[in-house]
C-alpha positions as CSV (number, residue, x, y, z in Angstrom):
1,X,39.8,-11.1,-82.5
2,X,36.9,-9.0,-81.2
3,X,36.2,-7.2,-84.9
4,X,37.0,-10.5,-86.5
5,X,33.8,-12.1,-84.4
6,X,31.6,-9.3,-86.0
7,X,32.4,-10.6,-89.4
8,X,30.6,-13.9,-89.9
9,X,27.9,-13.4,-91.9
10,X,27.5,-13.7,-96.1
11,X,28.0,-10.0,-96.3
12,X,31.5,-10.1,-95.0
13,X,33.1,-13.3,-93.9
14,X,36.8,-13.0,-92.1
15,X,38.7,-16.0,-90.8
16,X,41.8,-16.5,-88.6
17,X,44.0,-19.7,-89.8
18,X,47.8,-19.7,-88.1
19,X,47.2,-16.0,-86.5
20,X,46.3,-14.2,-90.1
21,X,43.1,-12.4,-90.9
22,X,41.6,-13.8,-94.2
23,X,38.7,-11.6,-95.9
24,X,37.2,-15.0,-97.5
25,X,33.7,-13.2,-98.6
26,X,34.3,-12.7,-102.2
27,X,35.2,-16.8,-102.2
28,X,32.6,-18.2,-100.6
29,X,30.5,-19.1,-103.6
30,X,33.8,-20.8,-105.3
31,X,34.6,-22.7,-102.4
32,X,34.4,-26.5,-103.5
33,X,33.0,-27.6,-100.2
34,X,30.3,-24.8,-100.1
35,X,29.9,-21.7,-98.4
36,X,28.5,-23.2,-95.5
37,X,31.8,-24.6,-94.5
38,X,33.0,-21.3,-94.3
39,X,30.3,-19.6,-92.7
40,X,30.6,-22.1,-89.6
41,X,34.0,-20.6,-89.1
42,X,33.5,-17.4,-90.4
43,X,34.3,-14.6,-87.0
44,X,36.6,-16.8,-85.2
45,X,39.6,-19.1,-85.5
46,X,39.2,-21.8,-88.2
47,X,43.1,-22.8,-87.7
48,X,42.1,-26.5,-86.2
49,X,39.5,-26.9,-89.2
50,X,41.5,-25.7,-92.2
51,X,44.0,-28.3,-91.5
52,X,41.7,-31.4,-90.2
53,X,40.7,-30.8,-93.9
54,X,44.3,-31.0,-95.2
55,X,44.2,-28.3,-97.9
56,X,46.6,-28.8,-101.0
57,X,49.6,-26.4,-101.8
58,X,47.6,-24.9,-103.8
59,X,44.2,-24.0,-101.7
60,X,47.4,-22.3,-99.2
61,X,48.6,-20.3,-102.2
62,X,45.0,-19.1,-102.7
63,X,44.5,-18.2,-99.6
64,X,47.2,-15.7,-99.6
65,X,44.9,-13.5,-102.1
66,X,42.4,-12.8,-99.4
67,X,44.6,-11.9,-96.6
68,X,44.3,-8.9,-94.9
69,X,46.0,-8.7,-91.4
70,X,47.1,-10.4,-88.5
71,X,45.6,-10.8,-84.8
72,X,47.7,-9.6,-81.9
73,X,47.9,-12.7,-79.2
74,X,46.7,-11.5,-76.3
75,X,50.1,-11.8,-73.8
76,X,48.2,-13.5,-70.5
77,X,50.9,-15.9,-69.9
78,X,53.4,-13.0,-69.8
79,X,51.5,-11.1,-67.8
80,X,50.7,-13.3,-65.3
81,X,54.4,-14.4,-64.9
82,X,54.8,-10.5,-63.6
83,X,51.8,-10.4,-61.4
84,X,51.8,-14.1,-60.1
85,X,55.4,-15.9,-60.4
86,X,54.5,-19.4,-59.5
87,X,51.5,-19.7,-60.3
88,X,51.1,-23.4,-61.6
89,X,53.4,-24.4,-59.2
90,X,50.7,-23.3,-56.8
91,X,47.9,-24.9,-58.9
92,X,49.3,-27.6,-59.8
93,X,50.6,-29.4,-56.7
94,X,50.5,-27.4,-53.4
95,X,46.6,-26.8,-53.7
96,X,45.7,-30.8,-54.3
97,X,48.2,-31.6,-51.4
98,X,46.8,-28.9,-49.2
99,X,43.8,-30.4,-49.8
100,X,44.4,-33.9,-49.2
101,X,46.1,-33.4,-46.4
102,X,43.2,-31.6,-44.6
103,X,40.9,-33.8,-45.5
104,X,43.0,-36.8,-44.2
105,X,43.5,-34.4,-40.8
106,X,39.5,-34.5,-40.8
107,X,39.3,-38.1,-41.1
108,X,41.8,-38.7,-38.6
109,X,40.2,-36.4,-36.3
110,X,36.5,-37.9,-36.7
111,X,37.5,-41.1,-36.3
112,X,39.2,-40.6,-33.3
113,X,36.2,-38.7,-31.8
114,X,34.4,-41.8,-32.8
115,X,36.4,-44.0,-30.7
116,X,35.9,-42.1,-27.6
117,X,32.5,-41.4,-27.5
């Protein structure tokens, strides 16, 4: 995704819809909604916008043309299962019940200081 970033300019314009590399430069004067469309998403993922648009059988055929590769997901979620098993278990409850049940400790405490002094 790194050299896809580098390409977002007029000069050479990639896009990543669905995981695919598009090389969309030699379109970008055809496009019917302008090039600037495509140069807001040109270097990065345009997955979210090319199908909030809707884009006809055809447009997808079209696209296939200016293909040129695919991105390699980066495995975090994998690789964290290895390093870290349990990790949303940890971050998803124990942490926030930890949490409340120090600072309901603190309150109990301070309020009983209270009451003796």
């Amino acid at each position: 995704l790194e050299e896809v970033g580098k390409r977002n300019s007029s000069r050479e314009a990639w896009l990543v819809i669905h995981g695919r590399v598009y090389d969309v430069t030699r379109f970008l004067e055809e496009h019917p909604g302008g090039e600037e469309v495509l140069l807001e998403q040109a270097g990065r993922d345009a997955t979210e916008s090319f199908e909030d648009v809707g884009h006809s059988t055809d447009a997808r055929e079209m696209l296939k043309q200016y293909y040129i590769g695919e991105i390699h997901p980066v495995r975090t979620g994998w690789l964290q299962s290895l390093c870290c098993p349990g990790f949303f278990f940890w971050s998803t409850w124990l942490i926030p019940i930890f949490g409340a049940l120090v600072i309901g400790l603190m309150y109990r405490y301070y309020m009983l200081d209270g009451r003796t002094s």
